[in-house]
N, C-alpha and C positions, 0 to 999 in steps of 0.2 A: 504494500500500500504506500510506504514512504515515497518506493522509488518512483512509482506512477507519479507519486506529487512532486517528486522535486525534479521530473524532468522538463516539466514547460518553463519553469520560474530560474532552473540554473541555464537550460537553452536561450534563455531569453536573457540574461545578465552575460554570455559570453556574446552573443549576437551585438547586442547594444553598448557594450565594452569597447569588442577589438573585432570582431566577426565582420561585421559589415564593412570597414575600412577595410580589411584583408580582399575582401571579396571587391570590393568597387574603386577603393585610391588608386589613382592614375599614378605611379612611382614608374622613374627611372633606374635604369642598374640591373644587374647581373642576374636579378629574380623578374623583373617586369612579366614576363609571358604566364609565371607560375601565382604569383603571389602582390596585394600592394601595401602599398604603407601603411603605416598608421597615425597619418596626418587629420581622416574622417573620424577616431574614435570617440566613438559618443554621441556615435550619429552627426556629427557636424555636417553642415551642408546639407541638411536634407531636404532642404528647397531647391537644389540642383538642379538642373535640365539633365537627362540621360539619355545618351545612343543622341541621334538627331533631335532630342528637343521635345521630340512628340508626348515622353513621359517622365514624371519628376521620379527623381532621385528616390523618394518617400518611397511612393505607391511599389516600385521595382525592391527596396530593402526589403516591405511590408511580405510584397509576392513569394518572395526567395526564403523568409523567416519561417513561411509556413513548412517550407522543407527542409529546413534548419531544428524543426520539432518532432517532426514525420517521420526523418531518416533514423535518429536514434531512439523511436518508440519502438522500431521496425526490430530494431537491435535488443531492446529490454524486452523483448516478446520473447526473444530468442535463450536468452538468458536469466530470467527472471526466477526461475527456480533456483538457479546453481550459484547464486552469487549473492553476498552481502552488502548493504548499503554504500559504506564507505567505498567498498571495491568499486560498485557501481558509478561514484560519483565521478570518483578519482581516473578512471577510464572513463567515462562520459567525456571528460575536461580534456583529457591527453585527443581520445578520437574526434573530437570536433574541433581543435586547433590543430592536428597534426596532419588527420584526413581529409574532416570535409571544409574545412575553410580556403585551403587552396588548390 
């Protein structure tokens, strides 16, 4: 039951943290094509224009968040017998910054 609850509230503090910078700062340098800065963290910019203009910066974080919750429920279904809280959290945190962020 914990891990149910603590997975929308800690996906949602790495998302809004560093997530979304990772996923949308335009950065130059040796990582560009994999990963971007963290110049957006904290959601900065989220009045943005994204791609040509046609959709803000917000609406595009908001879309991508929803799979940002999705992917690792997908993963706690999988796992949800064989593992304790702490383990859970602690690899929630490692596999959404290591995997699906960039």
């Amino acid at each position: 039951m914990v891990m149910r609850a603590s997975l929308p509230w800690l996906s949602s503090v790495l998302w809004v943290m560093f997530g979304s910078s990772l996923v949308f700062d335009p950065v130059s340098g040796p990582l560009e094509p994999f990963i971007g800065g963290l110049q957006w963290a904290g959601l900065l910019n989220w009045d943005q224009p994204w791609g040509e203009g046609q959709l803000n910066l917000g609406a595009v974080v908001l879309f991508k968040f929803t799979f940002a919750i999705i992917t690792p429920a997908l993963l706690l279904v999988a796992v949800m017998e064989h593992i304790n809280v702490g383990a859970w959290m602690a690899s929630l945190v490692a596999w959404s910054t290591f995997v699906y962020l960039p």
